[in-house]
C-alpha positions as semicolon CSV with decimal commas, in nm:
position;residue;x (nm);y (nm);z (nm)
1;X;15,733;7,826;-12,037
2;X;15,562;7,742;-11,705
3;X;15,250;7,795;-11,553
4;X;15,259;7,899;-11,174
5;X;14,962;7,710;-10,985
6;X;14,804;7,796;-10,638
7;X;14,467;7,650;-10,547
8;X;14,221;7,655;-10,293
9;X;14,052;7,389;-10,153
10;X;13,747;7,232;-9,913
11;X;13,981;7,094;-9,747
12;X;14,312;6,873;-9,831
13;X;14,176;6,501;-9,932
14;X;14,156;6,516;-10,353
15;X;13,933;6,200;-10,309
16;X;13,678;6,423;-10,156
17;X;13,722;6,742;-10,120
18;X;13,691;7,038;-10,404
19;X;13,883;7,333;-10,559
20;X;13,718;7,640;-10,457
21;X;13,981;7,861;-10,651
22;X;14,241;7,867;-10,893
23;X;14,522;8,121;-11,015
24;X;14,776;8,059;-11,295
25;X;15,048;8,307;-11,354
26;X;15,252;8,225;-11,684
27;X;15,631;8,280;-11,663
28;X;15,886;8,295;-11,995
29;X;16,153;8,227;-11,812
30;X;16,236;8,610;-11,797
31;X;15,930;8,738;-11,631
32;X;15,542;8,689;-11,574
33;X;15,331;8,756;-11,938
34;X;14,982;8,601;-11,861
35;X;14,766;8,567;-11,556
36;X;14,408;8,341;-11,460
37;X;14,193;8,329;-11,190
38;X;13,842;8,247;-11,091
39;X;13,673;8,141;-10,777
40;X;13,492;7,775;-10,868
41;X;13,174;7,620;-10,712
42;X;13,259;7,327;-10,565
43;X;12,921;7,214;-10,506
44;X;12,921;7,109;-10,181
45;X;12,958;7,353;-9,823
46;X;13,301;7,507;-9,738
47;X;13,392;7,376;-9,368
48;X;13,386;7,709;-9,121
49;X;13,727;7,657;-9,028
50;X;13,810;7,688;-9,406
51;X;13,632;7,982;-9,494
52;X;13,784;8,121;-9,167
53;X;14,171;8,028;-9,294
54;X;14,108;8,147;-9,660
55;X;13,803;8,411;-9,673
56;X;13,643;8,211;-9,925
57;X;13,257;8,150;-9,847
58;X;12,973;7,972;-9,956
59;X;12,794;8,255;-10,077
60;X;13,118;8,367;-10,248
61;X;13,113;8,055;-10,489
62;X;12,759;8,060;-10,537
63;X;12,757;8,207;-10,853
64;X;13,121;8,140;-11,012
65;X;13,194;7,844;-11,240
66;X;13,210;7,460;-11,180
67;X;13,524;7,329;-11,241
68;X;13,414;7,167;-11,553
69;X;13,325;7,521;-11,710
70;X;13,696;7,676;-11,669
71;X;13,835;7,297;-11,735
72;X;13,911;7,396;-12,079
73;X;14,096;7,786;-12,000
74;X;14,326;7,551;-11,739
75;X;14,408;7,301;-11,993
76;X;14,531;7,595;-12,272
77;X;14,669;7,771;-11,980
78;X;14,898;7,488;-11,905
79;X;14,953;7,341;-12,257
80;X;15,325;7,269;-12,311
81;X;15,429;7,451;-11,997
82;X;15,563;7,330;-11,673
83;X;15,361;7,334;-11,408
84;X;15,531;7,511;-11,084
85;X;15,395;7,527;-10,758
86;X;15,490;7,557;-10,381
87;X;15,470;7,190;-10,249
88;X;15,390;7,085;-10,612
89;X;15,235;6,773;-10,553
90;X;14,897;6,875;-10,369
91;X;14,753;7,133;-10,687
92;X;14,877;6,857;-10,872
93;X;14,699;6,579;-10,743
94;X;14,382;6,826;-10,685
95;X;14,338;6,903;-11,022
96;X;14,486;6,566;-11,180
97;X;14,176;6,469;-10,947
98;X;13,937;6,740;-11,060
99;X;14,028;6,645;-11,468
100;X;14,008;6,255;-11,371
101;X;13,621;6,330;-11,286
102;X;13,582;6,463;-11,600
103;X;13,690;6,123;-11,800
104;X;13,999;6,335;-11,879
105;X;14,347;6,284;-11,820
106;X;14,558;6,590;-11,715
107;X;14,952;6,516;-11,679
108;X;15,186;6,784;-11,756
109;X;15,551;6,834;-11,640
110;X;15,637;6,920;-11,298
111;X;15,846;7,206;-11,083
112;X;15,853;7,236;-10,711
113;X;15,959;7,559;-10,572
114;X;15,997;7,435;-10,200
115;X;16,281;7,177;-10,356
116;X;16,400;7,461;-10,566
117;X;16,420;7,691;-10,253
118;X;16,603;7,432;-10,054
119;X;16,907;7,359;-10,417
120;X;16,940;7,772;-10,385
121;X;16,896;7,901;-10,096
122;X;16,990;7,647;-9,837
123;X;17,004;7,682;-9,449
124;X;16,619;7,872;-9,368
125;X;16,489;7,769;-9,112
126;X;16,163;7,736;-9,262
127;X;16,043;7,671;-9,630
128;X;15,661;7,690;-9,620
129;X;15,547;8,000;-9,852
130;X;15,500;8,259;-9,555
131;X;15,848;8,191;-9,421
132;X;16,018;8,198;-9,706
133;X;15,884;8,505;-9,871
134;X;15,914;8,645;-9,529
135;X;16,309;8,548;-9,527
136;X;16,366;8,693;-9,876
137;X;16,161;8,973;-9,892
138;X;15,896;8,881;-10,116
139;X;15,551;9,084;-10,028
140;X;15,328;8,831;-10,006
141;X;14,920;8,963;-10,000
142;X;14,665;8,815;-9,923
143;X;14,793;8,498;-9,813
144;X;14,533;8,152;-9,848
145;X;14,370;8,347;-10,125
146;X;14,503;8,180;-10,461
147;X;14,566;8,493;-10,615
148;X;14,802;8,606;-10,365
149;X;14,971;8,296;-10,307
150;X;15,065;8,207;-10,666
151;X;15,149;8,560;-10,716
152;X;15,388;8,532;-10,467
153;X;15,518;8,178;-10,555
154;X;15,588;8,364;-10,923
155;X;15,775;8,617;-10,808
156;X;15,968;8,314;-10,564
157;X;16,025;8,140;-10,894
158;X;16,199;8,494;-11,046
159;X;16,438;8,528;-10,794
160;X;16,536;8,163;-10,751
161;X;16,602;8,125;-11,121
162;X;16,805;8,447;-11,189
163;X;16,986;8,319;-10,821
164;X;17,112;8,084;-11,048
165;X;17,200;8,326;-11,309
166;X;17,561;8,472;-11,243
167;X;17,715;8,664;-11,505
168;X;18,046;8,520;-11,599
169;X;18,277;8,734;-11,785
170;X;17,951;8,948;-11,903
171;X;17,859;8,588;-12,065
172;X;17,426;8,582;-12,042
173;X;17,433;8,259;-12,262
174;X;17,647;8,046;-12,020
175;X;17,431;8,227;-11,710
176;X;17,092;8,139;-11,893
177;X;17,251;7,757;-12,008
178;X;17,362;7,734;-11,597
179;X;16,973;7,814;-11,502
180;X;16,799;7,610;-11,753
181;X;17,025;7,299;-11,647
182;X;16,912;7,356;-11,277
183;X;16,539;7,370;-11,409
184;X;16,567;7,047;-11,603
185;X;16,719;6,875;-11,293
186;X;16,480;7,001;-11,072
187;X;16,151;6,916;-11,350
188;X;16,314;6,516;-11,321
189;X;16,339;6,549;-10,971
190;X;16,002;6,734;-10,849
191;X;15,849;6,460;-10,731
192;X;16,115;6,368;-10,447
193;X;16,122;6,511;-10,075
194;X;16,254;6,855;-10,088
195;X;16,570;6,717;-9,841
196;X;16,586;6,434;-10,062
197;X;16,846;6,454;-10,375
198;X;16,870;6,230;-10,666
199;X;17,206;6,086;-10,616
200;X;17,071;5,920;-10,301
201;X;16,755;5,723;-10,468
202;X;17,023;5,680;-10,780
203;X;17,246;5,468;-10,528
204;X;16,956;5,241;-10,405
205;X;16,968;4,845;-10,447
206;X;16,745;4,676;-10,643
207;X;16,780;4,384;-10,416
208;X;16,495;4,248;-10,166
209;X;16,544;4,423;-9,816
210;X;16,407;4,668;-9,530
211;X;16,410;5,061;-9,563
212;X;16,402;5,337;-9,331
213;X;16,276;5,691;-9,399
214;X;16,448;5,983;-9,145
215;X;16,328;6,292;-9,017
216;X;16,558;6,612;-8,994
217;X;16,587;6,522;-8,623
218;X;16,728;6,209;-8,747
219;X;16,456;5,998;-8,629
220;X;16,310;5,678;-8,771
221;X;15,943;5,811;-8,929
222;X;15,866;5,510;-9,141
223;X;16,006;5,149;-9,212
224;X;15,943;4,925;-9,512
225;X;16,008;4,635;-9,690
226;X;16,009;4,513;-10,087
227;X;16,144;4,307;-10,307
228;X;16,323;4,586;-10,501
229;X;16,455;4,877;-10,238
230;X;16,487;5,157;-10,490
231;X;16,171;5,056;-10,718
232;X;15,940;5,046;-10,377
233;X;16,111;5,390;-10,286
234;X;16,061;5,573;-10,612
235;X;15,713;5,451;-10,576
236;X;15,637;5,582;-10,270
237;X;15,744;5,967;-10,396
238;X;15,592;5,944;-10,738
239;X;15,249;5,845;-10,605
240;X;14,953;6,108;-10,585
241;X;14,901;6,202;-10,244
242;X;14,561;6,144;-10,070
243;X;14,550;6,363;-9,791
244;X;14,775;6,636;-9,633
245;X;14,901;6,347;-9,392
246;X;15,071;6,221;-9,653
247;X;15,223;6,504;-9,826
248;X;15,321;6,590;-9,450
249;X;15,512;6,253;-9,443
250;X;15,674;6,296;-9,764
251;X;15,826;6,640;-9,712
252;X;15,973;6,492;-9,365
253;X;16,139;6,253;-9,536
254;X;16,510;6,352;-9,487
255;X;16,735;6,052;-9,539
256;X;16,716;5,700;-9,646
257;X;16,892;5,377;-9,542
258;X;16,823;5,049;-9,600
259;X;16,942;4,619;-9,484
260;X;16,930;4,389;-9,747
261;X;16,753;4,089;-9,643
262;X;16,823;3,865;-9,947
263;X;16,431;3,751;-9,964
264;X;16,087;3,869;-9,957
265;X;16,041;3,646;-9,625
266;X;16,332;3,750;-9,434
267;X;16,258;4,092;-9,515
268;X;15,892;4,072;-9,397
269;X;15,992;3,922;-9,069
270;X;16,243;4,185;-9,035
271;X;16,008;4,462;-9,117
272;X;15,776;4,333;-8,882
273;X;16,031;4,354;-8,556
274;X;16,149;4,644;-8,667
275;X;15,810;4,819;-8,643
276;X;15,746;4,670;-8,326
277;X;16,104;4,767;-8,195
278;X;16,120;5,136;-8,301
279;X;15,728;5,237;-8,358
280;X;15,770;5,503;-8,664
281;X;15,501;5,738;-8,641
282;X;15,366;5,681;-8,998
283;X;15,339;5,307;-8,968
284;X;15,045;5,211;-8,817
285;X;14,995;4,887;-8,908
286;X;15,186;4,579;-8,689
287;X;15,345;4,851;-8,434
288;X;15,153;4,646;-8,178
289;X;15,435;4,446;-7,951
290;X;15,201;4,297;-7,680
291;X;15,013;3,994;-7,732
292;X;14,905;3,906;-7,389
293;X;14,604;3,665;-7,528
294;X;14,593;3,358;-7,649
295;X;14,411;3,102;-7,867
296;X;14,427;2,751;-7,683
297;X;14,266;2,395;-7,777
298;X;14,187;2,086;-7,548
299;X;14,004;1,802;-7,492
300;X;13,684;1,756;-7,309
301;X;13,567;1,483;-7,092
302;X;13,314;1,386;-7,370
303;X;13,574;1,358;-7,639
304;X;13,515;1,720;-7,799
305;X;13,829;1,904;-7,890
306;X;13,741;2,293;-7,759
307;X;13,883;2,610;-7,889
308;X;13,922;2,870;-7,580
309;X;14,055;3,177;-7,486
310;X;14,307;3,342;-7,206
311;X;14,600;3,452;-7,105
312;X;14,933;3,362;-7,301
313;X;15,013;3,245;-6,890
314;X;14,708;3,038;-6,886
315;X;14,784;2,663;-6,676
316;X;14,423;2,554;-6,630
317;X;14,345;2,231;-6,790
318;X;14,494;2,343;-7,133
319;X;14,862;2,374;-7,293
320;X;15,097;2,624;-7,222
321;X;15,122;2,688;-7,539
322;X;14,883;2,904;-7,763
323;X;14,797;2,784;-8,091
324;X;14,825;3,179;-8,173
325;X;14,890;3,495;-7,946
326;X;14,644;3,782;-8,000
327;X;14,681;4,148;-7,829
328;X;14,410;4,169;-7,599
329;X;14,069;3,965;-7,535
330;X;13,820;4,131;-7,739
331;X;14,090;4,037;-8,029
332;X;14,089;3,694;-7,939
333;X;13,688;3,653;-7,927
334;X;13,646;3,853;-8,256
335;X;13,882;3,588;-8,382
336;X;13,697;3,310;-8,241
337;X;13,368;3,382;-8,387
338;X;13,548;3,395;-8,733
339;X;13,624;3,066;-8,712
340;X;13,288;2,934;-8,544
341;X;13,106;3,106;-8,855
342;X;13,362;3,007;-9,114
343;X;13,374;2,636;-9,003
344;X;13,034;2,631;-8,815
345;X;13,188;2,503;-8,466
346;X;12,989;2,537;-8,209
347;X;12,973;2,870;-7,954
348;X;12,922;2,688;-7,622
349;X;13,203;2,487;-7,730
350;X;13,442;2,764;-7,804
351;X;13,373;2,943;-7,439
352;X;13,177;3,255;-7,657
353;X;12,820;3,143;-7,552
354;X;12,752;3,005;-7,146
355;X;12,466;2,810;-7,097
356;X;12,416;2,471;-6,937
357;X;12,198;2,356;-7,236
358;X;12,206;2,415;-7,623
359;X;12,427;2,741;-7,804
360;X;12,244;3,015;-7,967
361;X;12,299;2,879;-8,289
362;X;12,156;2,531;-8,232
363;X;11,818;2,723;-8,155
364;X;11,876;2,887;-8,515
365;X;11,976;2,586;-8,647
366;X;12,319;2,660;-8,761
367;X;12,459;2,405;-8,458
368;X;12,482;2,110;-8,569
369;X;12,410;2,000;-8,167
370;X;12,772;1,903;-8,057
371;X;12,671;2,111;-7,700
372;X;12,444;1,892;-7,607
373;X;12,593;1,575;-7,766
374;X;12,432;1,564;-8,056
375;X;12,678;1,531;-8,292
376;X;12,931;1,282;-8,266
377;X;13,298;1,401;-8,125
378;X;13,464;1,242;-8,439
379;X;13,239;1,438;-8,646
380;X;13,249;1,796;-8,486
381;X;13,671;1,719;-8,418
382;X;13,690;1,718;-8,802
383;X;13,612;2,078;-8,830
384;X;13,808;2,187;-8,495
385;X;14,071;2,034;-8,685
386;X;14,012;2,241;-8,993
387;X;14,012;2,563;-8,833
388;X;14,328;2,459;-8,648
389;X;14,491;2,406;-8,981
390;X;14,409;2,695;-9,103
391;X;14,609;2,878;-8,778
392;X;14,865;2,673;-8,722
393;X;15,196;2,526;-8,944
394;X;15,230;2,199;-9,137
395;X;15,488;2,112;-8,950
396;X;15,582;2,142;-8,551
397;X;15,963;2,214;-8,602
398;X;16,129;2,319;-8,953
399;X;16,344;2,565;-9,110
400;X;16,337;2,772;-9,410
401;X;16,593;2,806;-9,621
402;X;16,626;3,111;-9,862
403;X;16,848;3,314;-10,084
404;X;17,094;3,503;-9,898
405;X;17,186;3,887;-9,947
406;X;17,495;3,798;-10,171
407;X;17,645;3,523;-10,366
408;X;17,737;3,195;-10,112
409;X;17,460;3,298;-9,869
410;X;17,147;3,169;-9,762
411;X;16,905;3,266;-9,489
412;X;16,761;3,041;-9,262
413;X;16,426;3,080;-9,042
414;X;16,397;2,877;-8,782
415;X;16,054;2,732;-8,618
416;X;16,034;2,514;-8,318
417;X;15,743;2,321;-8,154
418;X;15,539;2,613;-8,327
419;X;15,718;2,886;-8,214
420;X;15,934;3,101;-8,479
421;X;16,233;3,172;-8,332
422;X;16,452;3,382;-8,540
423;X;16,622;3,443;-8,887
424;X;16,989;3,426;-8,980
425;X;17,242;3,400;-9,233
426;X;17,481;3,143;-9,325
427;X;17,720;3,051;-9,556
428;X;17,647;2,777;-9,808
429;X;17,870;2,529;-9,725
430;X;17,704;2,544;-9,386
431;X;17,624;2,195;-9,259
432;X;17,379;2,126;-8,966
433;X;17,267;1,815;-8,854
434;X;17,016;1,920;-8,622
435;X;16,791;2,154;-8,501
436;X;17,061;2,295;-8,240
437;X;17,266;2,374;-8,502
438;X;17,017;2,621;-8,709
439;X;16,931;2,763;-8,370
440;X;17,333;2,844;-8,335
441;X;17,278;3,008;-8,633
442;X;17,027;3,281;-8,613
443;X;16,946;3,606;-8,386
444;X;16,684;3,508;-8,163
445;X;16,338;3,719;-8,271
446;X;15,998;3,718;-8,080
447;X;15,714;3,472;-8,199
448;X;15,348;3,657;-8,188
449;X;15,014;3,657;-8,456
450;X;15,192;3,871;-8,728
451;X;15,472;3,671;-8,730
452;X;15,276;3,387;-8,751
453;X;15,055;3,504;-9,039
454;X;15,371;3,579;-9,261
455;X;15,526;3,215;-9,222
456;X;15,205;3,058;-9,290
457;X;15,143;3,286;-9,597
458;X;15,452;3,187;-9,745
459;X;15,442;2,887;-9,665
460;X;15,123;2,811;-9,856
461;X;15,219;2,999;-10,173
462;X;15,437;2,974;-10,443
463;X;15,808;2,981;-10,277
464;X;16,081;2,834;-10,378
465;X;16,290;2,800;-10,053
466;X;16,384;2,443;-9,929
467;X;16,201;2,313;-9,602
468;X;16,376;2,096;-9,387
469;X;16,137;1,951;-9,133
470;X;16,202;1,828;-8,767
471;X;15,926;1,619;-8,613
């Protein structure tokens, strides 16, 4: 049996929005033998431009029932049925959301007629419900009205499943045994991308690498890293989507391919270039490439070691080389006045505060007077120290060496004078005797803050790659 779900909603975030409407249209398998629907109060306004796209208004709701007064008819409803519905996984995370308010766990078995659609009747250029009904002939009435939509996603679900229903020999059994097989596939595989089969997330490593989700323009939309490719992957489809964004992205997923990295390390590093390189449109975080600023230290006249910031270019009076890069200036002050309130440096003497006397914060007393030479240099150095530490590596010039992608590999990362230069792999009988001779071994790999934030983090946890240092 399944149950045939369209919804309505305030909009198309479960973790905040409402159902406004539901309509269930129970299927045998042969034809439609039950029907539901109710508007529901979602107690809270319906957004004009929603009302607009689906009729339903705020004086329409007033009166119908909360979701927790029809929470019971949608539970017996859907009781040991399937539930089936175009783009399955937003009424499923909707009302999974709706029930999960209530203290009460709804899970039931799921069908997706847009991955259906694509198994049976390939080549459209368009699956959304409109389209599609349009393409096939399927009246579809008043359309954005739950009603009308599942009605019409039932009477989708007919024709797709006697599609599948050829008469062999005037044989009905092996026609009917041919469809339910399809349905069974499909139930285990609703939760995929429509363009998405099962054979290709069957074939994924479980090996530590980077992944790359394609567009049916064959463009990069998203890269990722993990420990496990095909456990990370399978994760990303079988979560409960949080906005439409995201059920957007997963329906444009339309291929996968992957590069095993051998480690967790190498595959972060790799990630992170790769996102800087190609830009996906549904990574936002690290697509940043230009780190113009940067975070410099020196030595003042009086003995005081000063934190400052510029240009990546800056010559003045302080090394060439940052202690980190940062994008732009407003990053590198923000960053600054982290570390003057986490290790209570002083402003003057980190360039954020001008004034030929006392900082701010000696007049609030949280200076301990280093800007006008109160405190000892040795004493206030201490702390510059500390924050340095906490920004900079161990070591000036190492290399990391990891697991490699297969048996008789390992990886190496190489950092010199504080700058990462790049990643490689060798094989294990590889002997260097020097620094030169890792650098021969890698593909060269620009240095900036993310980079730098990786190595350090693995670098102070639990790893158990060997560190061979170069001073």
């Amino acid at each position: 049996m399944y149950a045939i779900i369209d919804i309505e909603t305030t909009g198309s975030q479960p973790a905040q929005d409402r159902i406004t409407e539901i309509a269930i249209f129970i299927h045998d398998g042969e034809k439609v033998v039950d029907k539901y629907n109710t508007l529901i109060n979602p107690q809270r306004p319906i957004p004009y431009f929603i009302s607009q796209l689906t009729g339903i208004t705020d004086e329409m709701v007033q009166d119908a029932p909360k979701f927790y007064e029809v929470a019971k008819d949608i539970v017996e409803f859907t009781d040991g049925k399937v539930f089936v519905a175009h783009n399955v996984r937003f009424d499923y995370s909707f009302i999974k959301k709706e029930f999960a308010d209530l203290g009460y766990t709804f899970q039931r078995k799921t069908l997706c007629t847009v991955r259906l659609s694509r198994s049976l009747i390939p080549g459209l250029p368009s699956y959304s419900l409109g389209k599609l009904c349009h393409s096939i002939d399927i009246p579809l009435n008043q359309r954005h009205r739950a009603i009308g939509d599942a009605e019409a996603t039932a009477k989708l679900f007919d024709k797709l499943i006697k599609i599948n229903r050829p008469v062999v020999d005037g044989n009905m059994h092996m026609a009917s045994e041919a469809s339910e097989k399809l349905l069974k596939q499909e139930i285990k595989t609703s939760l995929l991308p429509p363009n998405i089969k099962k054979e290709q997330v069957d074939a994924l490593p479980m090996m530590p690498g980077v992944y790359y989700f394609y567009n049916e323009a064959g463009e990069v939309i998203y890269v990722g890293k993990s420990i496990n490719i095909k456990k990370r992957i399978i994760q990303h489809f079988n979560i409960d989507y949080k906005s439409r964004k995201s059920l957007e992205f997963k329906n444009s997923i339309a291929d996968i391919t992957y590069e095993l990295m051998g480690n967790e390390l190498v595959a972060l590093l790799f990630e992170s270039a790769e996102i800087k390189r190609m830009k996906p449109h549904y990574n936002r975080q690290q697509r940043r490439s230009v780190f113009n600023t940067g975070i410099f230290v020196y030595e003042d006249g009086n003995g005081y070691k000063r934190l400052t910031f510029g240009s990546v270019n800056k010559a003045d009076n302080v090394s060439m080389t940052p202690l980190i890069a940062l994008s732009n200036q407003f990053k590198a002050k923000g960053f600054l006045f982290h570390k003057v309130a986490k290790y209570n440096l002083c402003q003057k003497l980190c360039d954020l505060y001008k004034t030929n006397g006392a900082c701010f914060d000696y007049q609030v007393h949280q200076c301990q007077g280093a800007c006008i030479g109160q405190e000892s240099p040795e004493e206030y150095n201490k702390r510059v120290d500390a924050a340095i530490d906490s920004i900079t590596y161990e070591h000036n010039s190492f290399v990391i060496v990891g697991k490699g992608r297969e048996p008789g590999e390992k990886s190496v990362v190489v950092v010199e004078h504080g700058t990462y230069l790049g990643f490689g792999f060798v094989d294990e009988t590889f002997s260097a005797q020097s620094m030169e001779d890792f650098k021969g071994a890698i593909k060269r790999y620009n240095d900036n803050k993310d980079i730098q934030q990786l190595i350090r983090g693995h670098m102070r946890g639990k790893h158990k790659d060997k560190v061979i240092v170069f001073e």
